[in-house]
PASEBA-1860 file (N, C-alpha, C; in nm, 3 decimals):
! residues 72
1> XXXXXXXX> -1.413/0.867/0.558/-1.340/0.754/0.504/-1.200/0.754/0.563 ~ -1.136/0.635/0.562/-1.001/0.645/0.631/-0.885/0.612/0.575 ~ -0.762/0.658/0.629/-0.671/0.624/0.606/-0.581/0.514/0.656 ~ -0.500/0.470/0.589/-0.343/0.367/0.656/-0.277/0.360/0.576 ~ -0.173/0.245/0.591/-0.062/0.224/0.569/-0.065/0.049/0.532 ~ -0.011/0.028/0.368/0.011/-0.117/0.337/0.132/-0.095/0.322 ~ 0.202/-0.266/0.288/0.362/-0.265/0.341/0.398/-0.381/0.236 ~ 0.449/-0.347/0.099/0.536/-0.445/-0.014/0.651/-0.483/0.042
9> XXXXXXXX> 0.677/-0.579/-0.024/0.814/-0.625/-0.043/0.898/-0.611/-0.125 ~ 0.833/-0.522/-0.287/0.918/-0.505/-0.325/0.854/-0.378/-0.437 ~ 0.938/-0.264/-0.474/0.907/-0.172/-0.549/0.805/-0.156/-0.662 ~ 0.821/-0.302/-0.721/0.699/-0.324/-0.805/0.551/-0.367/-0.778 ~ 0.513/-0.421/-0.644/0.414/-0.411/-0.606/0.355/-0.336/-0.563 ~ 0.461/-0.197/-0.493/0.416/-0.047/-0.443/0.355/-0.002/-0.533 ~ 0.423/0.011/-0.685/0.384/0.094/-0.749/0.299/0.062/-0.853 ~ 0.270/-0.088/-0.863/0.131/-0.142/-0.918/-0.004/-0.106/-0.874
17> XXXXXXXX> 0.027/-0.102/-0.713/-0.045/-0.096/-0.616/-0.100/0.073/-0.629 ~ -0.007/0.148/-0.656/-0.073/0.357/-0.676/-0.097/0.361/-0.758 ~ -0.035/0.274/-0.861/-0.133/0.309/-0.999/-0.296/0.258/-0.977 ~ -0.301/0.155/-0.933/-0.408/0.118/-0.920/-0.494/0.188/-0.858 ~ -0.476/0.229/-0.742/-0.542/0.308/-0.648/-0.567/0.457/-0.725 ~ -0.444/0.475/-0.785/-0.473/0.620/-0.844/-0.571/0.600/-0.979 ~ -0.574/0.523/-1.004/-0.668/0.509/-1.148/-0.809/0.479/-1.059 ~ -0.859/0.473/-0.942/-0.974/0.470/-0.905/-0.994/0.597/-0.799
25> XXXXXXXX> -0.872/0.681/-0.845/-0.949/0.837/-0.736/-0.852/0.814/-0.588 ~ -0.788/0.754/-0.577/-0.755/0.732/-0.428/-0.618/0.779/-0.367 ~ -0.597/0.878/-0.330/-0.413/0.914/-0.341/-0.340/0.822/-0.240 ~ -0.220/0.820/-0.290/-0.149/0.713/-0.232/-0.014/0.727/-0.229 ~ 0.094/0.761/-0.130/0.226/0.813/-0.148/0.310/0.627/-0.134 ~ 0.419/0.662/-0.196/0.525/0.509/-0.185/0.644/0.601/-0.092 ~ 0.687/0.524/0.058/0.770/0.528/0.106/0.838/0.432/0.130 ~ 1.027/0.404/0.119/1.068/0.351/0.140/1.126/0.325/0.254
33> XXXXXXXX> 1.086/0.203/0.343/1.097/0.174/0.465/1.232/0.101/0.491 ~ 1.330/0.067/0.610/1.421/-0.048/0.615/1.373/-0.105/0.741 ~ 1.364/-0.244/0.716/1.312/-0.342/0.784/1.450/-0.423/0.917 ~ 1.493/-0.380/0.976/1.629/-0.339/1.110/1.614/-0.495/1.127 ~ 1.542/-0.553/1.166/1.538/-0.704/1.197/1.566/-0.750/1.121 ~ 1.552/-0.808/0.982/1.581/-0.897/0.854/1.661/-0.822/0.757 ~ 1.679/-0.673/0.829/1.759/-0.612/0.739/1.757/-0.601/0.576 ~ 1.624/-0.580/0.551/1.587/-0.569/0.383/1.506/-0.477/0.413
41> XXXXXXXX> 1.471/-0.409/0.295/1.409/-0.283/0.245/1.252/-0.338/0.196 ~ 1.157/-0.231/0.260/1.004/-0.269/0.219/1.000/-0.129/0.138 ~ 0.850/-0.096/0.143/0.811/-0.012/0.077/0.656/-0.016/0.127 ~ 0.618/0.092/0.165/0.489/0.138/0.229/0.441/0.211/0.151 ~ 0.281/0.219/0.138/0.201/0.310/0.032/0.073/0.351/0.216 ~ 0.121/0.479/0.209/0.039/0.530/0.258/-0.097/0.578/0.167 ~ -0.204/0.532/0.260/-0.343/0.554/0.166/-0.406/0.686/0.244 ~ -0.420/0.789/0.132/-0.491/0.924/0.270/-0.663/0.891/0.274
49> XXXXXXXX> -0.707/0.816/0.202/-0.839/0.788/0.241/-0.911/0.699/0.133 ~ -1.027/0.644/0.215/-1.121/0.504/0.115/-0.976/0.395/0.135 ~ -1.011/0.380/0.268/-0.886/0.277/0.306/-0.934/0.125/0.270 ~ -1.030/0.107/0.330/-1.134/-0.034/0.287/-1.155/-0.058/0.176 ~ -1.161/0.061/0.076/-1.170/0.052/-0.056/-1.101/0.017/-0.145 ~ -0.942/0.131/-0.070/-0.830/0.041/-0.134/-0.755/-0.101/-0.127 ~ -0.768/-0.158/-0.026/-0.741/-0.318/0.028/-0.838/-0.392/-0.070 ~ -0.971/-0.356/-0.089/-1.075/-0.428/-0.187/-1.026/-0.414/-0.311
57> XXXXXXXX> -0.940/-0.314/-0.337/-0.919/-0.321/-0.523/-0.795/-0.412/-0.487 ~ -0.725/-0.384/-0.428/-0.564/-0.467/-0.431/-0.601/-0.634/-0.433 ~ -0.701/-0.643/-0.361/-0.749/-0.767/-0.335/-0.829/-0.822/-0.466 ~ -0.868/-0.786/-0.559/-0.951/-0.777/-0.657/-0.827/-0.811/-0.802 ~ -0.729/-0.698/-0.750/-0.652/-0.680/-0.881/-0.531/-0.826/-0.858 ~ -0.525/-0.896/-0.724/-0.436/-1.013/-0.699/-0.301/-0.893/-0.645 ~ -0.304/-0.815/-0.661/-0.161/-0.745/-0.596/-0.120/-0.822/-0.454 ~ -0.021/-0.829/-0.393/0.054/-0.876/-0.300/0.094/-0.793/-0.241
65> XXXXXXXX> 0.046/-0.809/-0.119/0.119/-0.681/0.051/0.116/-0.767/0.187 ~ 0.242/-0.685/0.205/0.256/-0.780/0.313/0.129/-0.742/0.462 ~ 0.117/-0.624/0.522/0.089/-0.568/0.586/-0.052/-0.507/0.536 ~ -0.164/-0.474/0.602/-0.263/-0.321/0.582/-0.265/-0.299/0.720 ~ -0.278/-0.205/0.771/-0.266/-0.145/0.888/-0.371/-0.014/0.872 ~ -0.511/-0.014/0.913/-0.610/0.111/0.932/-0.576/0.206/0.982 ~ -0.567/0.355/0.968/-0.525/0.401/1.064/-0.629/0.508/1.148 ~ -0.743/0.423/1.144/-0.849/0.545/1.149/-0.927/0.466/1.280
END
């Protein structure tokens, strides 16, 4: 199963987003990114695995990301 990287816009969707994932088994770290071009702050949830799985719950639960990026 694989891993990546999704990309919020804002702190509360990161961490809607690990709870979620973590309430279905799936670990998930929140890093805070700065975005140099538009100069605002994201927030990345690296997924260490059941990457497809996790995009399907986010997608399920209506959560909002800007980015998924596979990394497998």
């Amino acid at each position: 199963m694989g891993n990546g990287v999704i990309t919020f816009s804002t702190i509360t969707y990161a961490m809607k987003a690990q709870s979620l994932l973590q309430r279905n088994g799936i670990k998930a770290d929140i890093i805070k990114t700065q975005d140099n071009l538009l100069r605002t702050c994201q927030y990345r949830l690296n997924v260490h695995y059941a990457f497809d799985k996790a995009v399907g719950l986010l997608a399920g639960a209506n959560i909002t990301y800007l980015i998924a990026i596979n990394g497998e």
